[in-house]
mmCIF file of the C-alpha atoms, coordinates in Angstrom:
data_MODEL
# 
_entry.id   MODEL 
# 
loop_
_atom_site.group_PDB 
_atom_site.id 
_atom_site.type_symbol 
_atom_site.label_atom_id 
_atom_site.label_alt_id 
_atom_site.label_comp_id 
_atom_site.label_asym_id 
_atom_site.label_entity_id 
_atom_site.label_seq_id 
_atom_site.pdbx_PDB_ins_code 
_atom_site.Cartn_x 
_atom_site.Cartn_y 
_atom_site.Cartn_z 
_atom_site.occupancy 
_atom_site.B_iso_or_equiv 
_atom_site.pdbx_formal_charge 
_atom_site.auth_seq_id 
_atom_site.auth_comp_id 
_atom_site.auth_asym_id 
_atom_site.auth_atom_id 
_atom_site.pdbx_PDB_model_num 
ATOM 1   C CA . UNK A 1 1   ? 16.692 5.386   10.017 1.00 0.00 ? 1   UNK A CA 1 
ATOM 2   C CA . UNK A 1 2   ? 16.622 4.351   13.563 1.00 0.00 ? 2   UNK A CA 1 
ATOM 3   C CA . UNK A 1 3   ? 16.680 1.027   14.849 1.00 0.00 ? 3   UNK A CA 1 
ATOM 4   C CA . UNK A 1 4   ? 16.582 -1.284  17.937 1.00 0.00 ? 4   UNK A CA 1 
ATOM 5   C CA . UNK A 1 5   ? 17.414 -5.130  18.124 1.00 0.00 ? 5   UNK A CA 1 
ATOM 6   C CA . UNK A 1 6   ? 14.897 -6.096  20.800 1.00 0.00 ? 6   UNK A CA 1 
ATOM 7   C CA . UNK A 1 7   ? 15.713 -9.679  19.918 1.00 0.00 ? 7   UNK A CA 1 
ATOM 8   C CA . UNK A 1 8   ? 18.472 -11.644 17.369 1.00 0.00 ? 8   UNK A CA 1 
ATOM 9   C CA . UNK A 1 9   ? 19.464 -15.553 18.319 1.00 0.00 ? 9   UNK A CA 1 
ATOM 10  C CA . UNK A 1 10  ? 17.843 -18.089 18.032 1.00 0.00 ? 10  UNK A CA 1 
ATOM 11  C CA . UNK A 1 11  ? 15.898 -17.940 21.099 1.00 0.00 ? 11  UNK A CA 1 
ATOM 12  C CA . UNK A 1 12  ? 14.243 -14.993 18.808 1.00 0.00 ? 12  UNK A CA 1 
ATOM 13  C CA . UNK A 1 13  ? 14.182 -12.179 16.549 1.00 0.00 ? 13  UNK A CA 1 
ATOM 14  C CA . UNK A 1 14  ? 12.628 -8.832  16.314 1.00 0.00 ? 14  UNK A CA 1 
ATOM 15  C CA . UNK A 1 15  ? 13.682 -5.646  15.279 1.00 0.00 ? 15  UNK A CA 1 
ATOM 16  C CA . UNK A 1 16  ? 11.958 -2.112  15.349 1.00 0.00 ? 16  UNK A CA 1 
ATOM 17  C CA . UNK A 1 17  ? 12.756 0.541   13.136 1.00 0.00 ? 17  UNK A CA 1 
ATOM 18  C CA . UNK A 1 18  ? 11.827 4.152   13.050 1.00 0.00 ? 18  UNK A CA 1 
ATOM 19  C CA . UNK A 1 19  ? 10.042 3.158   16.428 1.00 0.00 ? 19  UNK A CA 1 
ATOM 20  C CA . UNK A 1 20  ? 6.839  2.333   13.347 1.00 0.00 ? 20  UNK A CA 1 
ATOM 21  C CA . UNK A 1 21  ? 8.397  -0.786  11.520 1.00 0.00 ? 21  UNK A CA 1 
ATOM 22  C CA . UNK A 1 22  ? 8.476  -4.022  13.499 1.00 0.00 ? 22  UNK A CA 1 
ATOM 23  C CA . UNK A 1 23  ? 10.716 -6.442  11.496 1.00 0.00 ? 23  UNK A CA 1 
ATOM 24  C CA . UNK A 1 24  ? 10.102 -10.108 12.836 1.00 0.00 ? 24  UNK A CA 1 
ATOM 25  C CA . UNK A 1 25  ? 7.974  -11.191 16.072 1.00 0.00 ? 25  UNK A CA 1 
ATOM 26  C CA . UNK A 1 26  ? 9.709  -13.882 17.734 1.00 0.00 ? 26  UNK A CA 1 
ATOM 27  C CA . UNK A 1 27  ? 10.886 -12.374 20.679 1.00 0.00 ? 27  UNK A CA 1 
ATOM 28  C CA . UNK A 1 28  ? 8.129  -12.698 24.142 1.00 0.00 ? 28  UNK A CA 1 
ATOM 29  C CA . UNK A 1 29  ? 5.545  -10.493 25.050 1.00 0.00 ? 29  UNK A CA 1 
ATOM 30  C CA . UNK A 1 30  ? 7.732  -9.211  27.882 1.00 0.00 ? 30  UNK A CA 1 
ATOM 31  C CA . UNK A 1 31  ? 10.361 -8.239  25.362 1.00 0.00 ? 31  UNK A CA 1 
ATOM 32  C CA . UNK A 1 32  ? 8.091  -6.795  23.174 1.00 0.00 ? 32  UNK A CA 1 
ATOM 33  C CA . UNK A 1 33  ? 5.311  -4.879  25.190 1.00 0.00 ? 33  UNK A CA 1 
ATOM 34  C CA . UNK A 1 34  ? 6.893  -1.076  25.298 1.00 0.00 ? 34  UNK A CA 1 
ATOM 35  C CA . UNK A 1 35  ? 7.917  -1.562  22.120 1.00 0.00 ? 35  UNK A CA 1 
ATOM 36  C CA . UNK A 1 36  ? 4.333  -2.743  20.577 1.00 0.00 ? 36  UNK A CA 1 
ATOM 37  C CA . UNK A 1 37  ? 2.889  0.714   21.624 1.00 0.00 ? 37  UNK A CA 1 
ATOM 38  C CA . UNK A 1 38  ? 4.436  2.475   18.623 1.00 0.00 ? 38  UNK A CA 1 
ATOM 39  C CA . UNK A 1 39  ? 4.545  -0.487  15.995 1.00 0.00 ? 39  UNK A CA 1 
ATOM 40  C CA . UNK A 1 40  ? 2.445  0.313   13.063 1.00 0.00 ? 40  UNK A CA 1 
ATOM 41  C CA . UNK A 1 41  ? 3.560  -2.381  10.737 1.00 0.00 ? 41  UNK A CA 1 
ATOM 42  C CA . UNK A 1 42  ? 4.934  -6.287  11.217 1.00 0.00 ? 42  UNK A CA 1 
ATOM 43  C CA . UNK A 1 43  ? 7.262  -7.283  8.184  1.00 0.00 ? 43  UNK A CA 1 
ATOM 44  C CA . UNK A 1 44  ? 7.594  -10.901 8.172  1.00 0.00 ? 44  UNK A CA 1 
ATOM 45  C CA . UNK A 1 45  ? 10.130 -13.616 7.328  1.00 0.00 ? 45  UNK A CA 1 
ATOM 46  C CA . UNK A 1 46  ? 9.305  -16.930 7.935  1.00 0.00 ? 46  UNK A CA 1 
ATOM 47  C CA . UNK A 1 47  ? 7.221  -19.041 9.686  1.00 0.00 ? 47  UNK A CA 1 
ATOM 48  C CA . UNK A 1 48  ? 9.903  -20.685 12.219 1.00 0.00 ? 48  UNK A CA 1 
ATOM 49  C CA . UNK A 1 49  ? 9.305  -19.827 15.940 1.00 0.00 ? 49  UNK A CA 1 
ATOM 50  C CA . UNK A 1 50  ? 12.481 -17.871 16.319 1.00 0.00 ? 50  UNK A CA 1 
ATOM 51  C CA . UNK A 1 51  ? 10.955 -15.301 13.937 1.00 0.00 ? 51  UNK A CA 1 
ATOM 52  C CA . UNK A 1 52  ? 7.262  -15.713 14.032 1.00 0.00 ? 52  UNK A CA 1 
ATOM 53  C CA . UNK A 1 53  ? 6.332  -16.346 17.945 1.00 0.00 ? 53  UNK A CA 1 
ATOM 54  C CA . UNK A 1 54  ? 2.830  -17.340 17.864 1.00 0.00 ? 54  UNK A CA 1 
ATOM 55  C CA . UNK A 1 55  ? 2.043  -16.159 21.670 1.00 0.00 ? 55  UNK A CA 1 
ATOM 56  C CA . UNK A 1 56  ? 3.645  -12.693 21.406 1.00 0.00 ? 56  UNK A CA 1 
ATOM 57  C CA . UNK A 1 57  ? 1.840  -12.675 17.424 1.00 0.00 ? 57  UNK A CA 1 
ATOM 58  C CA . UNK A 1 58  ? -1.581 -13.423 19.350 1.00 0.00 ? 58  UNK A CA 1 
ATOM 59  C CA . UNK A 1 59  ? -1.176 -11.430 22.026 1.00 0.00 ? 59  UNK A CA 1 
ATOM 60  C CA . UNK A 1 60  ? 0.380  -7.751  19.567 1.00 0.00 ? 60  UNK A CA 1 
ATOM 61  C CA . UNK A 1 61  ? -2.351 -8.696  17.197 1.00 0.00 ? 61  UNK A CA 1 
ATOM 62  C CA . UNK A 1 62  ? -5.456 -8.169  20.114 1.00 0.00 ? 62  UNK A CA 1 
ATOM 63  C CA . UNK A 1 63  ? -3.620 -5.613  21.516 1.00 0.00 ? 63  UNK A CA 1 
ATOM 64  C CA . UNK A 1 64  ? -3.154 -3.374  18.538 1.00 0.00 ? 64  UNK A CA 1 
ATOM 65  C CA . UNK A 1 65  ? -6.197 -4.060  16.226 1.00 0.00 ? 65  UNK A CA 1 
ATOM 66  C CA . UNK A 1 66  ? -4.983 -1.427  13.743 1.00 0.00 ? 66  UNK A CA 1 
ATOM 67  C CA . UNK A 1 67  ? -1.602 -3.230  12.916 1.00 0.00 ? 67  UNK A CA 1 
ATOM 68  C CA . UNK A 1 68  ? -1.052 -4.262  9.353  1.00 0.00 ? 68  UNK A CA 1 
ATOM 69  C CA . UNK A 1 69  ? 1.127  -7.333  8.839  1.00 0.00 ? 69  UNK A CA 1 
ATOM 70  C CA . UNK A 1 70  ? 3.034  -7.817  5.507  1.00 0.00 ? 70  UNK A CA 1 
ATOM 71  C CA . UNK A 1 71  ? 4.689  -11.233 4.042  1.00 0.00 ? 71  UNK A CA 1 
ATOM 72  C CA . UNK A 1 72  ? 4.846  -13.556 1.119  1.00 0.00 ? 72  UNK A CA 1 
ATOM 73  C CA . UNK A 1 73  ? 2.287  -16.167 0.787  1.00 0.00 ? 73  UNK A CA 1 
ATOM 74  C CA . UNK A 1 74  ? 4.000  -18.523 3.161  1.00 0.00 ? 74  UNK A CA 1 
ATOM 75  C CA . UNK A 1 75  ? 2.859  -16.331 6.254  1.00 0.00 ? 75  UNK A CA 1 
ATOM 76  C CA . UNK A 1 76  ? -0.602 -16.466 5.329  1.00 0.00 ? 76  UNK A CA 1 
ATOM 77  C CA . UNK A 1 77  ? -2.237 -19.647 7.322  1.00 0.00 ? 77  UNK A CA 1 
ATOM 78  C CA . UNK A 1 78  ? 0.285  -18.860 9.958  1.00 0.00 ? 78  UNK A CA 1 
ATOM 79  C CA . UNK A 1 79  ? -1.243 -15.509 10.441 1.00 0.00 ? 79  UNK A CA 1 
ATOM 80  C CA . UNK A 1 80  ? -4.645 -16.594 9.697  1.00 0.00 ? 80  UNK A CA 1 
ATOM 81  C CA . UNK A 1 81  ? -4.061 -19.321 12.934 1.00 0.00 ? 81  UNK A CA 1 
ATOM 82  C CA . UNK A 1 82  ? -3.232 -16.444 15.168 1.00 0.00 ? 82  UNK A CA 1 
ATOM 83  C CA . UNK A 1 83  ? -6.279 -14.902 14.926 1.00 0.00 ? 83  UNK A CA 1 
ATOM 84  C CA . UNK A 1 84  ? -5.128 -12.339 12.258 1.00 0.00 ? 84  UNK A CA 1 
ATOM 85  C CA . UNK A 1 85  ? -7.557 -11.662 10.543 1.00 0.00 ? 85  UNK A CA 1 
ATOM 86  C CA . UNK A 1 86  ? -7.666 -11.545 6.684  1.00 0.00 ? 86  UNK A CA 1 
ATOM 87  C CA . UNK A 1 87  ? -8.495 -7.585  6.041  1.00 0.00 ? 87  UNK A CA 1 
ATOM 88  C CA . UNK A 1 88  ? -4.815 -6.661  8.166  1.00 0.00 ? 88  UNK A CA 1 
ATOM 89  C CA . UNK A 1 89  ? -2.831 -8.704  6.394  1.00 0.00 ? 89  UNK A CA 1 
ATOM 90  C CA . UNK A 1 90  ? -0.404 -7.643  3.052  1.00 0.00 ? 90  UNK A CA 1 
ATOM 91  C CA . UNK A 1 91  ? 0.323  -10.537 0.937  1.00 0.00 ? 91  UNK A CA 1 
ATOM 92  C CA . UNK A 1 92  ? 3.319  -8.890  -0.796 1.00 0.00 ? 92  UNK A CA 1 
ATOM 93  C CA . UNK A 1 93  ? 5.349  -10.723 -4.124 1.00 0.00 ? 93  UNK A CA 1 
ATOM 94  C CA . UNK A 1 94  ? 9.054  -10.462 -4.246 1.00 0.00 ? 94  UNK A CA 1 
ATOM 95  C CA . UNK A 1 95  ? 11.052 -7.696  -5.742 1.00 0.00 ? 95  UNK A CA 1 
ATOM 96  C CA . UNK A 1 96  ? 7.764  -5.640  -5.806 1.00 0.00 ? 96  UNK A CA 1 
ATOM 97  C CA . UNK A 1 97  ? 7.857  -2.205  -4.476 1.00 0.00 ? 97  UNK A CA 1 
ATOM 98  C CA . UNK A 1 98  ? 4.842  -0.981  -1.854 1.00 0.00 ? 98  UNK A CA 1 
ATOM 99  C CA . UNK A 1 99  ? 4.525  2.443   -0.733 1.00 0.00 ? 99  UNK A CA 1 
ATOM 100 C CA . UNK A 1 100 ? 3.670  2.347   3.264  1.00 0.00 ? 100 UNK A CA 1 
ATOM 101 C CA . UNK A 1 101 ? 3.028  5.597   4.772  1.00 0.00 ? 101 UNK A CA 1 
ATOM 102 C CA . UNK A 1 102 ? 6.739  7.629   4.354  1.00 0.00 ? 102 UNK A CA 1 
ATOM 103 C CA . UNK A 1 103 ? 8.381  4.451   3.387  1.00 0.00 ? 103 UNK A CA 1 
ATOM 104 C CA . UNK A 1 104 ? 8.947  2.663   0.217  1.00 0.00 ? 104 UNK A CA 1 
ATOM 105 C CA . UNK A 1 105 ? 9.184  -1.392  0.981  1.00 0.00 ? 105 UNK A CA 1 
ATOM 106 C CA . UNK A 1 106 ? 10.397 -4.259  -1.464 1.00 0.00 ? 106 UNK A CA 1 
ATOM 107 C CA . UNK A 1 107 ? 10.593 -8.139  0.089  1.00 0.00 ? 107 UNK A CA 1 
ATOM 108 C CA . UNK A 1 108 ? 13.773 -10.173 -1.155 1.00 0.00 ? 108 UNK A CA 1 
ATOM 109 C CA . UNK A 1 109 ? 13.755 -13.696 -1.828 1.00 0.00 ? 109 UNK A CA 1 
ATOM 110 C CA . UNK A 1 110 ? 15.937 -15.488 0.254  1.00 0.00 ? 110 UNK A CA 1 
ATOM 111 C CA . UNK A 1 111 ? 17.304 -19.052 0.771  1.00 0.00 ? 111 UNK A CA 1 
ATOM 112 C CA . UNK A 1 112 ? 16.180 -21.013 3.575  1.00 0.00 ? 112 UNK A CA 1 
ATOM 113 C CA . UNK A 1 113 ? 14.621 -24.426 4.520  1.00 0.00 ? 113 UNK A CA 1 
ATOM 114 C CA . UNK A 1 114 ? 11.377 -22.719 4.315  1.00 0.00 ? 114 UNK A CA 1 
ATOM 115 C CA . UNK A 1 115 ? 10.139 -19.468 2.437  1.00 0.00 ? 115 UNK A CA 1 
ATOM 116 C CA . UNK A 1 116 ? 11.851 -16.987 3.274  1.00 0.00 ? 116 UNK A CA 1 
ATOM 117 C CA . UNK A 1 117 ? 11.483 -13.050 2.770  1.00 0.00 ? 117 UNK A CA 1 
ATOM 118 C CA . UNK A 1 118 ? 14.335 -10.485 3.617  1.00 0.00 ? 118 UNK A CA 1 
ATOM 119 C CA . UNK A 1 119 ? 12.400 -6.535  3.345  1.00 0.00 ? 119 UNK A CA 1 
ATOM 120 C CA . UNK A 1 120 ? 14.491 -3.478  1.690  1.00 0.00 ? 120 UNK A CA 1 
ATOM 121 C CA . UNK A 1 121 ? 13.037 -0.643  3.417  1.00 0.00 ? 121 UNK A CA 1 
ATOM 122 C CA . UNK A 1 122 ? 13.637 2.993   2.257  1.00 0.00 ? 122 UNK A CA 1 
ATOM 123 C CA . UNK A 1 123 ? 12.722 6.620   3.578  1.00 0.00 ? 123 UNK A CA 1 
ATOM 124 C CA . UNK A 1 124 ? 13.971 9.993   1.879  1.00 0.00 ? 124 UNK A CA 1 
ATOM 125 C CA . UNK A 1 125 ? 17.738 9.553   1.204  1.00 0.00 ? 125 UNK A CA 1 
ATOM 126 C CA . UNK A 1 126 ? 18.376 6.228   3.373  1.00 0.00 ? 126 UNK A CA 1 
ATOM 127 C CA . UNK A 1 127 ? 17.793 2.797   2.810  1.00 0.00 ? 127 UNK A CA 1 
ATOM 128 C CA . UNK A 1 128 ? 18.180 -0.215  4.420  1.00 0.00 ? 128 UNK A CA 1 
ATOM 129 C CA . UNK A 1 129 ? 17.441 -4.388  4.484  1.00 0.00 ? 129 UNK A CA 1 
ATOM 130 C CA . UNK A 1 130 ? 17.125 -7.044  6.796  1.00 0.00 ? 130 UNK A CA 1 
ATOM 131 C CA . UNK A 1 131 ? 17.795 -10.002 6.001  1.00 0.00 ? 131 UNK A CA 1 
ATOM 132 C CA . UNK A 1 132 ? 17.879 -13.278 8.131  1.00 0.00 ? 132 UNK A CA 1 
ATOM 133 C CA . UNK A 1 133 ? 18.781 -16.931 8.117  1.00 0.00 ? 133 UNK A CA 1 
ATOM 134 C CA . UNK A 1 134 ? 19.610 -17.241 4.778  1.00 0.00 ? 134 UNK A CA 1 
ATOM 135 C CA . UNK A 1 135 ? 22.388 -19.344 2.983  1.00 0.00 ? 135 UNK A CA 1 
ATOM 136 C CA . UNK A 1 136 ? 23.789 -16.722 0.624  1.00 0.00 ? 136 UNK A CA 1 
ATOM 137 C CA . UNK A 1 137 ? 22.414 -13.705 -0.781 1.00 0.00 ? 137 UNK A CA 1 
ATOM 138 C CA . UNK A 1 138 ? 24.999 -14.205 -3.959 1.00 0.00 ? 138 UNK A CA 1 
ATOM 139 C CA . UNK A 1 139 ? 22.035 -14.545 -6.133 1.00 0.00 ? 139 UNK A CA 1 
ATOM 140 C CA . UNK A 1 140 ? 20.821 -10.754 -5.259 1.00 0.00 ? 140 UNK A CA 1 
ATOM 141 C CA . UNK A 1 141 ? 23.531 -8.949  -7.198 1.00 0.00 ? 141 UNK A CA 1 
ATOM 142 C CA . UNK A 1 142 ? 21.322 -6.168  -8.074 1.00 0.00 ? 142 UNK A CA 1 
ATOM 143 C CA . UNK A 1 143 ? 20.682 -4.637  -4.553 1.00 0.00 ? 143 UNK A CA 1 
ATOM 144 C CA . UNK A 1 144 ? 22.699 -1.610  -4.997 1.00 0.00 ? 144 UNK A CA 1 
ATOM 145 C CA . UNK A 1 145 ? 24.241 0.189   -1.973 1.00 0.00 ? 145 UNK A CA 1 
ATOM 146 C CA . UNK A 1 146 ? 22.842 0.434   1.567  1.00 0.00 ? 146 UNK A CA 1 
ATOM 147 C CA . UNK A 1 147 ? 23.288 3.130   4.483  1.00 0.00 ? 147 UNK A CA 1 
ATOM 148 C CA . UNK A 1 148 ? 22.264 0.345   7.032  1.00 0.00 ? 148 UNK A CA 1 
ATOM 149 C CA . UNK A 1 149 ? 22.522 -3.529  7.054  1.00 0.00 ? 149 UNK A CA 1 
ATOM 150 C CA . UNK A 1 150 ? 20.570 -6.013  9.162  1.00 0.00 ? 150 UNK A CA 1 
ATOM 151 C CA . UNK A 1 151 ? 21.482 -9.657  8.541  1.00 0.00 ? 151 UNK A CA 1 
ATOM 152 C CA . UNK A 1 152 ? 20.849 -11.759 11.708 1.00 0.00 ? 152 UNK A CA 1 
ATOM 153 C CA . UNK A 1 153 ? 22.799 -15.481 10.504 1.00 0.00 ? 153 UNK A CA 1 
ATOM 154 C CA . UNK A 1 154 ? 22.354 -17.808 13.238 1.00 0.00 ? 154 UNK A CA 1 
ATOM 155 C CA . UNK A 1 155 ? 22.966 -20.878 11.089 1.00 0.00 ? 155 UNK A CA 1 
ATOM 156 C CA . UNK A 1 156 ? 26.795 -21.866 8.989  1.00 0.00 ? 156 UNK A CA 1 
ATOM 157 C CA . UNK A 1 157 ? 25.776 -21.765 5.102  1.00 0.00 ? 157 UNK A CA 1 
ATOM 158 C CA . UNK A 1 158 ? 26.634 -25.592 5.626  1.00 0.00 ? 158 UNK A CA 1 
ATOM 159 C CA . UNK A 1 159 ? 23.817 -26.240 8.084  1.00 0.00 ? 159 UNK A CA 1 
ATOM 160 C CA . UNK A 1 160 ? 21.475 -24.471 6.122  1.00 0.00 ? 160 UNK A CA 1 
ATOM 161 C CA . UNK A 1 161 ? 22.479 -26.008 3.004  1.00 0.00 ? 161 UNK A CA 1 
ATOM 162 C CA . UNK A 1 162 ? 22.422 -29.358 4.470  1.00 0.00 ? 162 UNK A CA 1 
ATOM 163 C CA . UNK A 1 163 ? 19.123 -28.298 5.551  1.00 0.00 ? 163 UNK A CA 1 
ATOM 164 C CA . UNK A 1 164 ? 17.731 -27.496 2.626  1.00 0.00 ? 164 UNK A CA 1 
ATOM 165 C CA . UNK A 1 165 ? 19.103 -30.731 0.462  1.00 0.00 ? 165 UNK A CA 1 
ATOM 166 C CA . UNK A 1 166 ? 17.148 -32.770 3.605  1.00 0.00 ? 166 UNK A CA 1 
ATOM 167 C CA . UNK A 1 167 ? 13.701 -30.611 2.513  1.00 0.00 ? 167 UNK A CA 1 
ATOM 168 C CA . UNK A 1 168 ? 14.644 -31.299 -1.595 1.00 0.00 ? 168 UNK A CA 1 
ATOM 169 C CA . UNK A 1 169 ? 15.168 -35.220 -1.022 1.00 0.00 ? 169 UNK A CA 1 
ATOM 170 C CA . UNK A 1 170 ? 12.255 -35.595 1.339  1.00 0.00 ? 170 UNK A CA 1 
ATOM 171 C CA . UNK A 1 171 ? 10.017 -33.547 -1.105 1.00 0.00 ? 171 UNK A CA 1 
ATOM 172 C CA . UNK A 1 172 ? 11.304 -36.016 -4.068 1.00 0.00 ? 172 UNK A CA 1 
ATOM 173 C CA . UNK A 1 173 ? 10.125 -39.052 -1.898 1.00 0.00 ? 173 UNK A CA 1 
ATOM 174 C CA . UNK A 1 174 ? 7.128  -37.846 -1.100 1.00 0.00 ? 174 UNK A CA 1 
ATOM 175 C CA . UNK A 1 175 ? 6.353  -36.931 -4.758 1.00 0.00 ? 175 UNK A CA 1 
ATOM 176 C CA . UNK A 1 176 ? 7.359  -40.491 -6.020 1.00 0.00 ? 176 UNK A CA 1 
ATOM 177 C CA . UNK A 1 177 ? 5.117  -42.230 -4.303 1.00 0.00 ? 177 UNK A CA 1 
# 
């Protein structure tokens, strides 16, 4: 499989592969535009700006009509707010396998501050994942081998651990009172 980084920091994040397959949208417009003409499908993370850029989302999702977007649950009212509307997106469940045109697609769970998907993707022999800001991936020890690995990390597993304990304790407050 092909690929090109058009974006990974955390100014933003978006990666096409096979030219069909765009993995993130949280780059700009600008960045994205040649790009966009041969996207096909969005594969979706998270919901944080760095990954999920709600101009360039708007703006791809008006200028291809056709696009389907896939994610977990947690993408849903994001998408929804963009102006996606419901019949183009794929509300995929971890670990699940989806057949996509020539590829075969499965979205990871992965450990962030927020839901998080990472996306195996897989066409004739090769296969591949991308995976991004996650703490570990130590408790997906049943991935098997890969011919190509994207993990974009812009965050110390301390950060984001720190990070999540701040979401656990505030969600504990909030439930006692």
């Amino acid at each position: 499989m092909d690929y090109a980084i058009i974006g990974s920091s955390s100014q933003g994040n978006a990666v096409l592969i096979d030219g069909t397959i765009l993995c993130d949208c949280g780059v700009s417009w600008k960045q994205l535009k040649d790009a966009a003409k041969t996207v096909k499908i969005v594969l979706l993370t998270h919901v944080h700006s760095d990954h999920f850029r709600i101009s360039t989302v708007k703006r791809l999702s008006s200028e291809r009509p056709g696009l389907r977007w896939f994610g977990g649950k947690h993408m849903i009212e994001k998408l929804l707010s963009t102006g996606v509307t419901a019949k183009r997106i794929d509300i995929c469940e971890p670990r699940i396998d989806y057949l996509i045109g020539d590829y075969k697609i499965t979205p990871i769970p992965l450990i962030h501050d927020v839901d998080n998907f990472g996306w195996i993707i897989e066409k004739d022999d090769q296969r591949m994942i991308y995976a991004t800001d996650t703490a570990t991936m130590g408790h997906l020890d049943d991935l098997g081998m890969f011919d190509l690995i994207l993990i974009e990390g812009n965050h110390g597993e301390d950060e984001l651990q720190e990070r999540i304990a701040e979401k656990e304790l505030s969600g504990e407050k909030k439930k006692k009172k």
